[in-house]
C-alpha positions in Angstrom: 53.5 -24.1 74.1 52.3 -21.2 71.7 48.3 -22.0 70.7 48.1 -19.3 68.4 50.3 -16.9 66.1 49.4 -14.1 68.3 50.8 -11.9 64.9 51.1 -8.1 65.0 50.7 -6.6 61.2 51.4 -2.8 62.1 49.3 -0.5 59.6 50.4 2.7 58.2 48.0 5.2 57.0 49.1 6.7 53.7 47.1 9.8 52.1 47.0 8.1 48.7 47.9 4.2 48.3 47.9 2.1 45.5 48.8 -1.9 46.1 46.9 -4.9 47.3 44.4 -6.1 49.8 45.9 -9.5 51.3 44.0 -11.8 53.6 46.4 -14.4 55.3 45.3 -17.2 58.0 48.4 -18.0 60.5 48.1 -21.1 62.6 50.4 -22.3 65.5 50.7 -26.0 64.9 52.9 -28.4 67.6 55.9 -30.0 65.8 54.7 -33.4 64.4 56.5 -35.3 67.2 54.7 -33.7 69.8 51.5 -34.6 71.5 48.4 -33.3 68.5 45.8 -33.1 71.6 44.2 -29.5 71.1 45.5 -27.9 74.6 44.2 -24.5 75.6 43.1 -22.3 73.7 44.6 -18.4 74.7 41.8 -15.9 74.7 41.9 -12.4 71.8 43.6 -9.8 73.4 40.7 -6.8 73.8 43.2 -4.1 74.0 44.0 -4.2 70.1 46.1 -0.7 69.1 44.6 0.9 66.0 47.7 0.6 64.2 47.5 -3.3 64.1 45.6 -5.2 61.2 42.2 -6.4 61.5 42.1 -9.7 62.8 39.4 -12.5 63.5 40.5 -15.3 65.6 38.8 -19.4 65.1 40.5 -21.5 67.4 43.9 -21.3 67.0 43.9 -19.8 63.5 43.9 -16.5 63.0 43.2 -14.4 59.9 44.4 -11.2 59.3 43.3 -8.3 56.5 45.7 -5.9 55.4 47.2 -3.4 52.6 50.2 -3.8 50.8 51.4 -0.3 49.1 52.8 -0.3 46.1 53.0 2.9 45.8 52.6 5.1 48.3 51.5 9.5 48.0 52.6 11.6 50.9 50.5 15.1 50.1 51.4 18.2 52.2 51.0 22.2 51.8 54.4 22.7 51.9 57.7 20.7 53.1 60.4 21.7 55.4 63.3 19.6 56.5 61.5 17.9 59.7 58.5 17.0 57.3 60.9 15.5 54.9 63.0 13.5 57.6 59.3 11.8 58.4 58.2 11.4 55.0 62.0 9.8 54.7 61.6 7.5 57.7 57.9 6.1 56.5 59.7 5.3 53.0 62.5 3.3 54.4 59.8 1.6 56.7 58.2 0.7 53.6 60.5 -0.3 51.6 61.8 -2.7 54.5 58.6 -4.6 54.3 57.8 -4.2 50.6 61.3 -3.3 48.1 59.3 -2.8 45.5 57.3 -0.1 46.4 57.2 3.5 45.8 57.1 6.3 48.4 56.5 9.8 46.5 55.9 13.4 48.2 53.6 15.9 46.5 53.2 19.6 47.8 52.3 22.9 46.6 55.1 24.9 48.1 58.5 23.9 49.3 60.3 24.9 52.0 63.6 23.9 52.0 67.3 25.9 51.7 69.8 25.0 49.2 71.8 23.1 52.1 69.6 20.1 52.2 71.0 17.2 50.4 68.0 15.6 48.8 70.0 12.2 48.0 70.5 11.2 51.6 66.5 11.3 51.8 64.8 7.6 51.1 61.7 9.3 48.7 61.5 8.4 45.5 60.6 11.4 44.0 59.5 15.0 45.7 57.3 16.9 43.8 56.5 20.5 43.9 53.5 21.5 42.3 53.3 25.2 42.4 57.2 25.3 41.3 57.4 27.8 44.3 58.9 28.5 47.6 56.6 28.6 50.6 56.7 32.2 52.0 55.8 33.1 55.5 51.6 33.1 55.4 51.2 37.0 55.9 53.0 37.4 52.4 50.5 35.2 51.1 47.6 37.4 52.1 48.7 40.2 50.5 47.4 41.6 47.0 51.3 42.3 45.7 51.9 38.0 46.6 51.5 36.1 43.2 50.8 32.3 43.6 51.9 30.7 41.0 49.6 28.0 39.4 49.4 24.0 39.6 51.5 22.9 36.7 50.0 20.4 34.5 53.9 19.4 33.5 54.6 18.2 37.0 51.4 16.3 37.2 52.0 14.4 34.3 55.6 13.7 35.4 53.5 12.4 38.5 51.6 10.4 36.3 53.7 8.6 34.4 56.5 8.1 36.8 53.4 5.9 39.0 52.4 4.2 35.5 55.8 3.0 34.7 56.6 2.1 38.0 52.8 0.1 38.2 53.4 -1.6 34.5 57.1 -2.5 34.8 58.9 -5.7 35.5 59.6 -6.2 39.3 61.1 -9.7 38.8 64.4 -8.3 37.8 66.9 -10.4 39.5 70.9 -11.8 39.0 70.5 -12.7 35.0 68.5 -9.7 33.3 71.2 -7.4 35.2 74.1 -9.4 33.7 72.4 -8.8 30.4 72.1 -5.6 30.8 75.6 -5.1 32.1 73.9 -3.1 35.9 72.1 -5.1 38.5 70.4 -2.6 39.9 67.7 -1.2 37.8 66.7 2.5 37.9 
């Protein structure tokens, strides 16, 4: 019979999070017709990967610390397609545990062709700070290469799209879309 929950909270580390910090206690209890003697007790596995919660083990309860994002900040130099298709598998990981959240990629250059289909991509939003390509790093060194600056538009588009995403309703649900006339709310 399973004497403890033996749970495996995988952790993802994020360059910039916003969310919550949950502590949850799991306990294996017997089925109320069975026997309530206290049994064996299974030792803590020692060989705990570092992607796995923190977790301190009492008997057969254990209680586990871990991060819920919200909203989630991938930040790179630059993006090209295989960064993108990583950035796009962490959001729809995310978004499987938590549907509420927000996965958004910020980087000073892009580096993607016309070809790629942005809308097949599970990120929220992509954000390209310098509003510039990313050109091989030689041209960057030279004195004729012009970088273009942060622009403060795109951060505040960055700023408010978190803010109405952290302020808004989540609840949602069957009835507000009916009023609305669209379930899904964008």
């Amino acid at each position: 019979m399973l004497k403890r929950p033996y749970a495996r909270i995988e952790r993802k580390d994020h360059d910039f999070v916003i969310g919550a910090t949950v502590q949850a206690s799991l306990e294996a209890a017997p089925p109320p017709e069975q026997d309530n003697t206290p049994g064996e007790i299974l030792a803590i596995l020692k060989e705990e990967p570092d992607t796995y919660s923190e977790v301190t083990v009492t008997g057969n309860i254990e209680t586990h610390i871990f991060d819920i994002p919200v909203v989630a900040i991938e930040c790179k130099t630059y993006l090209d397609k295989t960064m993108l298709e990583g950035s796009s598998r962490a959001a729809e990981d995310l978004k499987a545990r938590n549907p509420n959240s927000l996965y958004l990629v910020v980087m000073e250059w892009i580096k993607l062709t016309n070809d790629v289909n942005l809308r097949k991509y599970k990120v929220d939003q992509i954000y390209v700070l310098r509003q510039q390509k990313n050109t091989d790093r030689e041209f960057r060194y030279e004195s004729t290469y012009i970088k273009n600056s942060i622009n403060p538009t795109v951060v505040q588009h960055l700023f408010k799209k978190v803010q109405h995403h952290l302020i808004k309703d989540w609840a949602g649900g069957i009835e507000s879309g009916i009023q609305r006339g669209w379930l899904i709310d964008e």
